[in-house]
mmCIF file of the N, C-alpha and C atoms, coordinates in Angstrom:
data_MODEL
# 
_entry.id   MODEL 
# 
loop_
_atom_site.group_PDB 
_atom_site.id 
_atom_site.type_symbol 
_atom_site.label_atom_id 
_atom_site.label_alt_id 
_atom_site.label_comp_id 
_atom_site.label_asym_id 
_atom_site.label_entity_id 
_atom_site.label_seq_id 
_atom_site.pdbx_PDB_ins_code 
_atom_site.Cartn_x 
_atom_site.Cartn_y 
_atom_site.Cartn_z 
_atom_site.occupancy 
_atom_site.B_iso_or_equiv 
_atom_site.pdbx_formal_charge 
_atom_site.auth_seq_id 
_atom_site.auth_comp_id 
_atom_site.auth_asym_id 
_atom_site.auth_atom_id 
_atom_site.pdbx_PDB_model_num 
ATOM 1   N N  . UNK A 1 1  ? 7.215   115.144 110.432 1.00 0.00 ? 1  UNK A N  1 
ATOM 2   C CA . UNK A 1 1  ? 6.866   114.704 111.768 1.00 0.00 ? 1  UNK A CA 1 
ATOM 3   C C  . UNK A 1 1  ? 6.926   115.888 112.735 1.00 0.00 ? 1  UNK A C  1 
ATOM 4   N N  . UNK A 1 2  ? 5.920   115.861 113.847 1.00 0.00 ? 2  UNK A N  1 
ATOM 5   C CA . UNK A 1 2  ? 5.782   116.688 114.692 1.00 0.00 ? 2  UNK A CA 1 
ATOM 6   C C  . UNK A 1 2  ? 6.361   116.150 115.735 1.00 0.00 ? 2  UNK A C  1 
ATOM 7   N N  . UNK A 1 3  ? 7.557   116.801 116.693 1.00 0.00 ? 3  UNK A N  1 
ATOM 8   C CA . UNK A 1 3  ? 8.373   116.657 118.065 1.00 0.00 ? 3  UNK A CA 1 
ATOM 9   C C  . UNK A 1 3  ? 7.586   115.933 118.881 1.00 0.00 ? 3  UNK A C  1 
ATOM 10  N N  . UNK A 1 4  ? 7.752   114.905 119.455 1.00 0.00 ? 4  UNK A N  1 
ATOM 11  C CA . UNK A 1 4  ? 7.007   113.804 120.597 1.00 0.00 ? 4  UNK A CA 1 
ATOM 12  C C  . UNK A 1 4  ? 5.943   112.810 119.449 1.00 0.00 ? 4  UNK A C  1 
ATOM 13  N N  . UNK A 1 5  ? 5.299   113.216 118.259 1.00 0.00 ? 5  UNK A N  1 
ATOM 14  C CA . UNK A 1 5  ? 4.592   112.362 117.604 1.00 0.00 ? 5  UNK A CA 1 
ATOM 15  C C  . UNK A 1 5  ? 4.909   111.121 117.383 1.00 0.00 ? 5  UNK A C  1 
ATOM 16  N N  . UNK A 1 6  ? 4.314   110.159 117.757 1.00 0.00 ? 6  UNK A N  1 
ATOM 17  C CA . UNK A 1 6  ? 4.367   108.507 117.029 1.00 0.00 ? 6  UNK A CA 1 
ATOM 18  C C  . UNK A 1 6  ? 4.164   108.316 115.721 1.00 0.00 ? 6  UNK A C  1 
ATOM 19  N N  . UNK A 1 7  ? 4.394   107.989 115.235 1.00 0.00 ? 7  UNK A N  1 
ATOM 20  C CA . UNK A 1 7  ? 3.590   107.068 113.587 1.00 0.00 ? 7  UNK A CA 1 
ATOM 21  C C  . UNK A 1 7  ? 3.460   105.694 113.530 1.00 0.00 ? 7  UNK A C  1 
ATOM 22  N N  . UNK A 1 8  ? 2.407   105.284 113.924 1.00 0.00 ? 8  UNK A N  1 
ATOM 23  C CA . UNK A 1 8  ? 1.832   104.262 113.939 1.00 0.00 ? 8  UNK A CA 1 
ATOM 24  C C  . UNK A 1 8  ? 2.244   103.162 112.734 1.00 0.00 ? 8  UNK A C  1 
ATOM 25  N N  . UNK A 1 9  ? 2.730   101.929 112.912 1.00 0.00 ? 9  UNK A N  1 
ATOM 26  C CA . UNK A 1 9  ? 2.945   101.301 111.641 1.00 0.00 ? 9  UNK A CA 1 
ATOM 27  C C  . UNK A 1 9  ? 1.694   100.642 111.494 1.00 0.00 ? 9  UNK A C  1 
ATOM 28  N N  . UNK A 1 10 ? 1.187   99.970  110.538 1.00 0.00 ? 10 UNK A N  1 
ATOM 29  C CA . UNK A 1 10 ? 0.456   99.720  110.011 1.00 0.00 ? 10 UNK A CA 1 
ATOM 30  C C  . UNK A 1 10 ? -0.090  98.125  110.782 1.00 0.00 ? 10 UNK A C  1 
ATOM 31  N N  . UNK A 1 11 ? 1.221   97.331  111.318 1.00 0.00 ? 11 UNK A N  1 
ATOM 32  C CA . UNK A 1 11 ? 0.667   96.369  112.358 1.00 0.00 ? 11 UNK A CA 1 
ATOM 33  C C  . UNK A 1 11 ? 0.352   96.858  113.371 1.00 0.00 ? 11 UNK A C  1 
ATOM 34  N N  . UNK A 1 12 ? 0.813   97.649  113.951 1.00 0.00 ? 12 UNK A N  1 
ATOM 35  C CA . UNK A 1 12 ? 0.367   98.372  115.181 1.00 0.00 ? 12 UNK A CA 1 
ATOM 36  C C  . UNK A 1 12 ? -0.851  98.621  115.638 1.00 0.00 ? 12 UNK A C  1 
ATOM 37  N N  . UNK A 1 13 ? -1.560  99.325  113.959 1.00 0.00 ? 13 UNK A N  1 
ATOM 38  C CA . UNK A 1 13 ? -2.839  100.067 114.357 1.00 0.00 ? 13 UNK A CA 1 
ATOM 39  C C  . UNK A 1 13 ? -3.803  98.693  113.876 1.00 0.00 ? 13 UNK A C  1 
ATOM 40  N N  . UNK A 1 14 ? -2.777  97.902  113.039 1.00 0.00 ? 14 UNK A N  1 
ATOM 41  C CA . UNK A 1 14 ? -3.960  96.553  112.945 1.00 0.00 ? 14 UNK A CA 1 
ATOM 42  C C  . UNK A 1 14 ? -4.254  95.698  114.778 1.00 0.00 ? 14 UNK A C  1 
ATOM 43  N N  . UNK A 1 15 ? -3.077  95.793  115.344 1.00 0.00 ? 15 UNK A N  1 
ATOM 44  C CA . UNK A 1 15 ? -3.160  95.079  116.397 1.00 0.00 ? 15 UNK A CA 1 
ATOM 45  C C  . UNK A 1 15 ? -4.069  96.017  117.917 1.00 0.00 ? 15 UNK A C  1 
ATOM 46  N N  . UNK A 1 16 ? -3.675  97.435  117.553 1.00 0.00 ? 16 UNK A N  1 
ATOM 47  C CA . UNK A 1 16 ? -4.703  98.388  118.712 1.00 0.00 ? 16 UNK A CA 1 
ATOM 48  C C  . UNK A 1 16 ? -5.994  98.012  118.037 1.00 0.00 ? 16 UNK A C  1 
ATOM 49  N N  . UNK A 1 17 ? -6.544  97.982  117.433 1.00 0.00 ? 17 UNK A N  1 
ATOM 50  C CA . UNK A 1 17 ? -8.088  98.152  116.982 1.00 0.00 ? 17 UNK A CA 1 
ATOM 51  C C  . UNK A 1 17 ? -8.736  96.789  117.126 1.00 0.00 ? 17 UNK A C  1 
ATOM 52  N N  . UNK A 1 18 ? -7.393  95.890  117.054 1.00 0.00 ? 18 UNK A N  1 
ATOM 53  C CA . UNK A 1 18 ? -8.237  94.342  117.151 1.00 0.00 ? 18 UNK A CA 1 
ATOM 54  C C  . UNK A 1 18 ? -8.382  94.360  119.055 1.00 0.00 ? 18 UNK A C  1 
ATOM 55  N N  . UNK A 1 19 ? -7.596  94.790  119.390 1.00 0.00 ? 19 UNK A N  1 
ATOM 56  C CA . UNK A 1 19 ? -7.530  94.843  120.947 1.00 0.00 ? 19 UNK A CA 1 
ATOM 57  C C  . UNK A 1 19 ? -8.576  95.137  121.261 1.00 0.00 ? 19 UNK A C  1 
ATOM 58  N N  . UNK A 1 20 ? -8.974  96.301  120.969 1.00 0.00 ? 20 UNK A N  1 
ATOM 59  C CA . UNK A 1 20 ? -10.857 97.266  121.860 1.00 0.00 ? 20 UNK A CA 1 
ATOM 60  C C  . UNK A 1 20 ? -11.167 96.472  120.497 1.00 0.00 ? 20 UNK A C  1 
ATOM 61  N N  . UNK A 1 21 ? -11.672 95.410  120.076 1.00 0.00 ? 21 UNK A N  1 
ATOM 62  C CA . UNK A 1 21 ? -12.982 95.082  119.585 1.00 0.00 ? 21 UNK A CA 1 
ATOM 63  C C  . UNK A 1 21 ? -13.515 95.401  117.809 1.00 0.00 ? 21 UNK A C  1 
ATOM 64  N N  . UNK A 1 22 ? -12.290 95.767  117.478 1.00 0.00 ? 22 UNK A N  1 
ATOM 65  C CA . UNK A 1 22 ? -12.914 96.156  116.216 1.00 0.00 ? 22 UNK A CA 1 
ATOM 66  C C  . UNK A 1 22 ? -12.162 94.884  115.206 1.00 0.00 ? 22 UNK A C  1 
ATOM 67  N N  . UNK A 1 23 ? -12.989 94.478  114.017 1.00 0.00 ? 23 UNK A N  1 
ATOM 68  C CA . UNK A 1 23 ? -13.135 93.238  113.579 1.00 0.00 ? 23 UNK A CA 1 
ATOM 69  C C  . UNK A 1 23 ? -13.084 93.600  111.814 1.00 0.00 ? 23 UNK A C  1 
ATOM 70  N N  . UNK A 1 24 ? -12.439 92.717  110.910 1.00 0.00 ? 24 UNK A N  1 
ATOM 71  C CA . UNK A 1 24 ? -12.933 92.986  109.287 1.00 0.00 ? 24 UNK A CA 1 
ATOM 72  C C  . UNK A 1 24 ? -11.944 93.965  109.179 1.00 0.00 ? 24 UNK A C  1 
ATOM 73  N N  . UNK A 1 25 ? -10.760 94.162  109.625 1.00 0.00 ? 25 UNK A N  1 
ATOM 74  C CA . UNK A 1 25 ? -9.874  95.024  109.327 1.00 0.00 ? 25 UNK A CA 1 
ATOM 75  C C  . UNK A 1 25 ? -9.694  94.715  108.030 1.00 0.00 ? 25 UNK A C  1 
ATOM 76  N N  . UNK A 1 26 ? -8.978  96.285  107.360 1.00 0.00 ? 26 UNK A N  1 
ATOM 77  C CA . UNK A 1 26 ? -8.114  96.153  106.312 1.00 0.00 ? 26 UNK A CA 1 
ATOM 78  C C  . UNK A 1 26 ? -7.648  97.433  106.103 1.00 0.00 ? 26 UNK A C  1 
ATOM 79  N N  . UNK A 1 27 ? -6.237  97.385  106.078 1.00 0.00 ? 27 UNK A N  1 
ATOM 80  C CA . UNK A 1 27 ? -5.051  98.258  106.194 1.00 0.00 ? 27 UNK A CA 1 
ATOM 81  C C  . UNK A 1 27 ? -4.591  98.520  104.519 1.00 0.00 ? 27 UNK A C  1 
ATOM 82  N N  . UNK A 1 28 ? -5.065  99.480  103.772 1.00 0.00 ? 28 UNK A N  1 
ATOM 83  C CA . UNK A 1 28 ? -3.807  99.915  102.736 1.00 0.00 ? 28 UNK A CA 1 
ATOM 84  C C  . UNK A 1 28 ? -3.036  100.931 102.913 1.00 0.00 ? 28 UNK A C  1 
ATOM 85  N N  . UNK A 1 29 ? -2.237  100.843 102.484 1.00 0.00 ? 29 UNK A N  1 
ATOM 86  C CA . UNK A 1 29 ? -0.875  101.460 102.571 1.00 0.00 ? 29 UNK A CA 1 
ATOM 87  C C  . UNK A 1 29 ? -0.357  101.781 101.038 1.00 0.00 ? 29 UNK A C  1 
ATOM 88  N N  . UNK A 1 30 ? -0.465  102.755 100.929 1.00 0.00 ? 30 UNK A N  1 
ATOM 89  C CA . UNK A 1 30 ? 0.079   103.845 99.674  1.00 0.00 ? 30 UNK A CA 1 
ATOM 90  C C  . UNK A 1 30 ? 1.570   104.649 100.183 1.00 0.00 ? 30 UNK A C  1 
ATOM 91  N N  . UNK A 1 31 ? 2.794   103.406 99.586  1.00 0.00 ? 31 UNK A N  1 
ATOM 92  C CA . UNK A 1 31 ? 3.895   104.178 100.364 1.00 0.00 ? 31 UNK A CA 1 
ATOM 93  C C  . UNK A 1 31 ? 4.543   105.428 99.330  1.00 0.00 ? 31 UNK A C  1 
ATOM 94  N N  . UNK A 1 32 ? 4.216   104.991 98.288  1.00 0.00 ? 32 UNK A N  1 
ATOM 95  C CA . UNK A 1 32 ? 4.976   106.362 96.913  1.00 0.00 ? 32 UNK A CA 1 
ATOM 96  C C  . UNK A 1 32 ? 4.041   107.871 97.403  1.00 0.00 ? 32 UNK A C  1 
ATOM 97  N N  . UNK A 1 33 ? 3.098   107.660 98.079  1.00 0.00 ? 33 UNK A N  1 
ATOM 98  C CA . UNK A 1 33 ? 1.922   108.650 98.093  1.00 0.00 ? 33 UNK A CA 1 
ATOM 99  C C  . UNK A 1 33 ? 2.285   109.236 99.553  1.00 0.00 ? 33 UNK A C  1 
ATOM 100 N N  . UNK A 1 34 ? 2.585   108.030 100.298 1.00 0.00 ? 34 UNK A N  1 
ATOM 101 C CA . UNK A 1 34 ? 2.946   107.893 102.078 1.00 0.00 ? 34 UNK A CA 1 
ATOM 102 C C  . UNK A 1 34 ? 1.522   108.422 102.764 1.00 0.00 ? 34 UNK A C  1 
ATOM 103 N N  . UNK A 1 35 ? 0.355   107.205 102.599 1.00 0.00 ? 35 UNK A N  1 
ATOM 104 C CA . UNK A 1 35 ? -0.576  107.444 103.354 1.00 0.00 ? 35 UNK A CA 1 
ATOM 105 C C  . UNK A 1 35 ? -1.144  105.701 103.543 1.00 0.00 ? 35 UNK A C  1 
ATOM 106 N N  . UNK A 1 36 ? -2.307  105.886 103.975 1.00 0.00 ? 36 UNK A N  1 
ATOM 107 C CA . UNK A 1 36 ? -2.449  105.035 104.773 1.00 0.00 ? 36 UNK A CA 1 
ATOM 108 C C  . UNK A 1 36 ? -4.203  104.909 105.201 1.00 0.00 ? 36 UNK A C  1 
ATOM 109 N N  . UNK A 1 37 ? -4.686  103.980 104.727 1.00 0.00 ? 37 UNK A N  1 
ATOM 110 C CA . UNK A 1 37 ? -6.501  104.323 105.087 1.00 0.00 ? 37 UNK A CA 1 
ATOM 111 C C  . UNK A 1 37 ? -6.710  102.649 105.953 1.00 0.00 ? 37 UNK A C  1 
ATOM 112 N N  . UNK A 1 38 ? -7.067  102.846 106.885 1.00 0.00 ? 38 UNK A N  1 
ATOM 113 C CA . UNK A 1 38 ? -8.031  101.677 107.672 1.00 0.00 ? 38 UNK A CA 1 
ATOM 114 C C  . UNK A 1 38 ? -9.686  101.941 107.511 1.00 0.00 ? 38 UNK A C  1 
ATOM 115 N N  . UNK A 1 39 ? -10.165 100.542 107.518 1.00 0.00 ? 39 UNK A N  1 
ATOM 116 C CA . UNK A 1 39 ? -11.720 100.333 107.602 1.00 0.00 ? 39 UNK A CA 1 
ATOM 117 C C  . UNK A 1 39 ? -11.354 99.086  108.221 1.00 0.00 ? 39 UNK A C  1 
ATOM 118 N N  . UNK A 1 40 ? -12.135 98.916  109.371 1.00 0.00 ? 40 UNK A N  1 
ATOM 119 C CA . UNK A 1 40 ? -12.831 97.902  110.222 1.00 0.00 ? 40 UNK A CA 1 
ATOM 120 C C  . UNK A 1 40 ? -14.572 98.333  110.366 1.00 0.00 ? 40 UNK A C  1 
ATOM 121 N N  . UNK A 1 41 ? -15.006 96.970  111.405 1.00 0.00 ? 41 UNK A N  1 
ATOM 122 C CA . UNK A 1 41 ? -16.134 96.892  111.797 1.00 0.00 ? 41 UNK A CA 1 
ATOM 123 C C  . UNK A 1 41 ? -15.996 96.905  113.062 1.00 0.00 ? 41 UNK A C  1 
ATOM 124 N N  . UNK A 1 42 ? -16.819 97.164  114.246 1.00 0.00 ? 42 UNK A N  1 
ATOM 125 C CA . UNK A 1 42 ? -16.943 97.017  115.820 1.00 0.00 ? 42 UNK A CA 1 
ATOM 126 C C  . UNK A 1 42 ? -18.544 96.497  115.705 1.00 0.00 ? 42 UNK A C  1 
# 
């Protein structure tokens, strides 16, 4: 982690993206790997 950085949890960035409009989410989460890929639609 970088000093002042957030890390977004994974509801978080499901709940910002539904906010502005984006729709068809889906969140995986690779925690042994520690990453993380979203795809939505707008």
């Amino acid at each position: 982690m970088i000093e002042g950085m957030h890390t977004y949890t994974p509801e978080e960035i499901r709940l910002h993206l539904t906010n502005v409009g984006f729709h068809d989410l889906n969140v995986t989460v690779n925690e042994e790997k520690r990453w993380l890929c979203v795809t939505a639609k707008k």
